[in-house]
N, C-alpha and C positions, 0 to 999 in steps of 0.2 A: 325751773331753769337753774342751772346751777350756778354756783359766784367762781367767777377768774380771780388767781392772785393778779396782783399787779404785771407779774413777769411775765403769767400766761396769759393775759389780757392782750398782750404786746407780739407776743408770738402766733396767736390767731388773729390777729392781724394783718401779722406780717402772712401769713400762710393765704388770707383773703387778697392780698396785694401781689400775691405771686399766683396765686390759680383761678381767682376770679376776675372774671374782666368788668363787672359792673359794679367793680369798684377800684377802676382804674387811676379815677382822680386822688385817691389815698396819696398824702404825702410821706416821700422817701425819707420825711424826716424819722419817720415810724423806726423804717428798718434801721436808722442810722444810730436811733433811742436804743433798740435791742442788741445792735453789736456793740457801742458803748456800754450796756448793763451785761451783756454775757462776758467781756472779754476783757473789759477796763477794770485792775484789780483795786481796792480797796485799802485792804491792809496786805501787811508780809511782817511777817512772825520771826525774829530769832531766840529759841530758848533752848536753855542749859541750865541742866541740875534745878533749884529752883528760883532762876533768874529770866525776865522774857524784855526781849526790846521791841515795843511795834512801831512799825512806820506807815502813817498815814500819807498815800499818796493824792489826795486831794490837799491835802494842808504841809504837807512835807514836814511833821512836827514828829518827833520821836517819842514813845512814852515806854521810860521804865519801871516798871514791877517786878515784886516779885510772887510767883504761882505756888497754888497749894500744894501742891508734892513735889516731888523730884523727876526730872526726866532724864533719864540715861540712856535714850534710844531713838528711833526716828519717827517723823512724824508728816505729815501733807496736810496740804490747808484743803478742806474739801466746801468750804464754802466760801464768802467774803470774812464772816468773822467767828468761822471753825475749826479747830485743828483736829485730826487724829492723829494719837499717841500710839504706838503697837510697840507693846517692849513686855519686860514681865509681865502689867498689869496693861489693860489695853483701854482709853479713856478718849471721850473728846474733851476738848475745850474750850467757851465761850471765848475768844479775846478781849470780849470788853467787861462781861461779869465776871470771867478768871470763873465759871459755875464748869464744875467737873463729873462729867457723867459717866459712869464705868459701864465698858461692854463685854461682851464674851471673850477670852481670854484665848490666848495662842494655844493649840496643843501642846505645842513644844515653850515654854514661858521662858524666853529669854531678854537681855538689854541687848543695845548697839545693833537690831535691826537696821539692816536698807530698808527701805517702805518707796512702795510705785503704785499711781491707779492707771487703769490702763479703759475707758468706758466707764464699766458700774463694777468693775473687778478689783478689789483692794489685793495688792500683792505683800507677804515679809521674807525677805531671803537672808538668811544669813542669822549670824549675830554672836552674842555673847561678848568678853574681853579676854577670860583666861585662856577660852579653848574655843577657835575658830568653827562655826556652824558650817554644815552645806545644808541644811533644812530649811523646807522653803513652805510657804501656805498661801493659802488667797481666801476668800471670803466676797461674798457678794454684800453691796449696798442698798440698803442699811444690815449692817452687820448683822447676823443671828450667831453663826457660828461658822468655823473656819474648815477646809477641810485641806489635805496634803498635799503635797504636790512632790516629784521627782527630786533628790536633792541636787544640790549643784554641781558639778567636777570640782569645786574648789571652793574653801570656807573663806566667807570672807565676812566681815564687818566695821562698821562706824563710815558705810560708804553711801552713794545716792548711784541708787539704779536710774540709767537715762531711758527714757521713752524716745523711740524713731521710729518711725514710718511702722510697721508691721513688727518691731522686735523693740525687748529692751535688751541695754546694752549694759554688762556688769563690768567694772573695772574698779579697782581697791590697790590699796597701797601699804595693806595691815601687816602681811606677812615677808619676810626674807628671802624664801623661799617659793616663794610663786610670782609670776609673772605675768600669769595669762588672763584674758580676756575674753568673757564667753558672753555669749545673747540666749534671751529666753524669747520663744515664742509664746503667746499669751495664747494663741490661739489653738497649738498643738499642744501645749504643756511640756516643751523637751526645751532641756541646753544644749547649745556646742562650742566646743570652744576652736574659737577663734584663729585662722592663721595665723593673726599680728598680737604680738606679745609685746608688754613694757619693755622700755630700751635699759640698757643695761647701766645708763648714766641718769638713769631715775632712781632715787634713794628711796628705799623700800623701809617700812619697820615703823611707819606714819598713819595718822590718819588723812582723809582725804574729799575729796568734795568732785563731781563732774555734772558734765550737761554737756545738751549739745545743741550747734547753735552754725544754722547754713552748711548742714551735712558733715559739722566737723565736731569730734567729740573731744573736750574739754578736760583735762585732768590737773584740778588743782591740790598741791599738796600742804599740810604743814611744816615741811622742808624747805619752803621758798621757791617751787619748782614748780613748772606746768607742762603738762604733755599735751600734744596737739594729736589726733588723726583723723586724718578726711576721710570715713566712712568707705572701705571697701580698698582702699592703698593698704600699702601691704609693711607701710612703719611707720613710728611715733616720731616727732621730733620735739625735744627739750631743751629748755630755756629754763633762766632764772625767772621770778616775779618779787613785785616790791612789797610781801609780808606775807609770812603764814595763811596757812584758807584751810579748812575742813567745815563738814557739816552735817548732820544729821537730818537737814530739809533739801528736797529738790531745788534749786536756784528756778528763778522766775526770771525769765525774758521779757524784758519791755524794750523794742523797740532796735535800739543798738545797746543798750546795759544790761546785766546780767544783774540781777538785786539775790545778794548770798547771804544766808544766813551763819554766817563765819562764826562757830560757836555762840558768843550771846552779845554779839552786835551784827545789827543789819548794816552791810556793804556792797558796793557798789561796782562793778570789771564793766570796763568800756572795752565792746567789740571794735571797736576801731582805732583804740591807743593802746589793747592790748595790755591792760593793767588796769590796778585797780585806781580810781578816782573820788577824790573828797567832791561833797557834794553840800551845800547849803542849807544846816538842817537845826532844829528847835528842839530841843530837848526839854519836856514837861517832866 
């Protein structure tokens, strides 16, 4: 008989509490164990160059280090205390032993990738600083090797592709000269871009950070400025905000807060005051 991890212990469980009836008496605290351990995050990561802040949400305590290399590109947390790196050199990361393990490398080896996973699919769009990429790649989990993918209509970099429903949605703020907003299908492998275009009173020539969050997608910039659009309307609307935002991680939704890894401090955007908010926290 074979040995369950702890998590898949919980999950055939829960699989026996939902299709077997003779064992109906199972308590729902079961299922209530596995949505708490699938979905209630742990840590969240902010790192730059080679500086990282993590935030423990069970203790709200901060801890800074500094990591073995340099990172100048984007990264996702693909476990509680994992990151992938995809930039020139492509690495995970332990969060708590800081142990750095190198994987198959980009075809195309550049910094300032976006990075999205989308299922078991790792995506990198974009990238570089001097010269705007549209090359794009994916790789399946656990990484072997990457293969290509269609490039973009437009280069963009040091931005976070959003995940929605069926498409990810690209928007960037690096170039002067472009304004557009294109979605990839994960599923077809094609971009389009976009009828709705950044407004023309969003300062361009930044970097930038997005998400989305109750069908409306979020553009924060290091200009001071945030663009809103509701998913399928046909314009942005722009506001100031109270400090610079960019990031090289996808922002993490908990609840009504957005938790950003704002260069190499972990911060915090309340959905419902619409800025960002200090928050009560321990720095080790």
């Amino acid at each position: 008989m074979a040995v369950l991890s702890a998590i898949g212990a919980k999950v055939w469980l829960l699989h026996l509490k939902c299709c077997r009836s003779a064992v109906g008496s199972l308590s729902l605290n079961v299922i209530r164990e596995i949505c708490s351990y699938c979905q209630d995050p742990h840590f969240f990561a902010a790192i730059s160059e080679v500086r990282m802040e993590l935030y423990d949400f069970h203790t709200h305590n901060i801890t800074q280090r500094r990591i073995p290399f340099e990172i100048y590109s984007g990264y996702i947390q693909v476990d509680r205390t994992t990151v992938l790196i995809v930039g020139e050199e492509v690495w995970t990361l332990d969060l708590l032993t800081l142990q750095a393990t190198p994987l198959p490398p980009l075809l195309t080896p550049r910094n300032w990738v976006g990075v999205a996973q989308v299922g078991n699919t790792v995506f990198a769009f974009g990238g570089d600083s001097g010269n705007l990429r549209t090359v794009c790649e994916k790789s399946s989990v656990p990484l072997t090797q990457w293969t290509p993918l269609p490039p973009m209509h437009y280069g963009r970099m040091a931005f976070t592709p959003c995940v929605f429903k069926a498409l990810l949605y690209l928007a960037s703020t690096n170039t002067a000269s472009n304004r557009a907003v294109e979605s990839f299908s994960p599923h077809t492998g094609t971009f389009t871009v976009l009828p709705v275009s950044l407004p023309p009173d969003l300062q361009l020539g930044c970097f930038s950070v997005a998400f989305v969050a109750n069908g409306e997608l979020f553009l924060l910039t290091e200009k001071k400025q945030m663009a809103r659009w509701k998913v399928g309307e046909p314009h942005f609307r722009v506001s100031a905000i109270n400090r610079k935002c960019w990031s090289h991680h996808p922002p993490l939704i908990v609840g009504t807060e957005v938790y950003i890894a704002n260069e190499r401090k972990v911060e915090k955007w309340s959905l419902e005051a619409d800025r960002f908010v200090n928050s009560k926290r321990s720095i080790n």
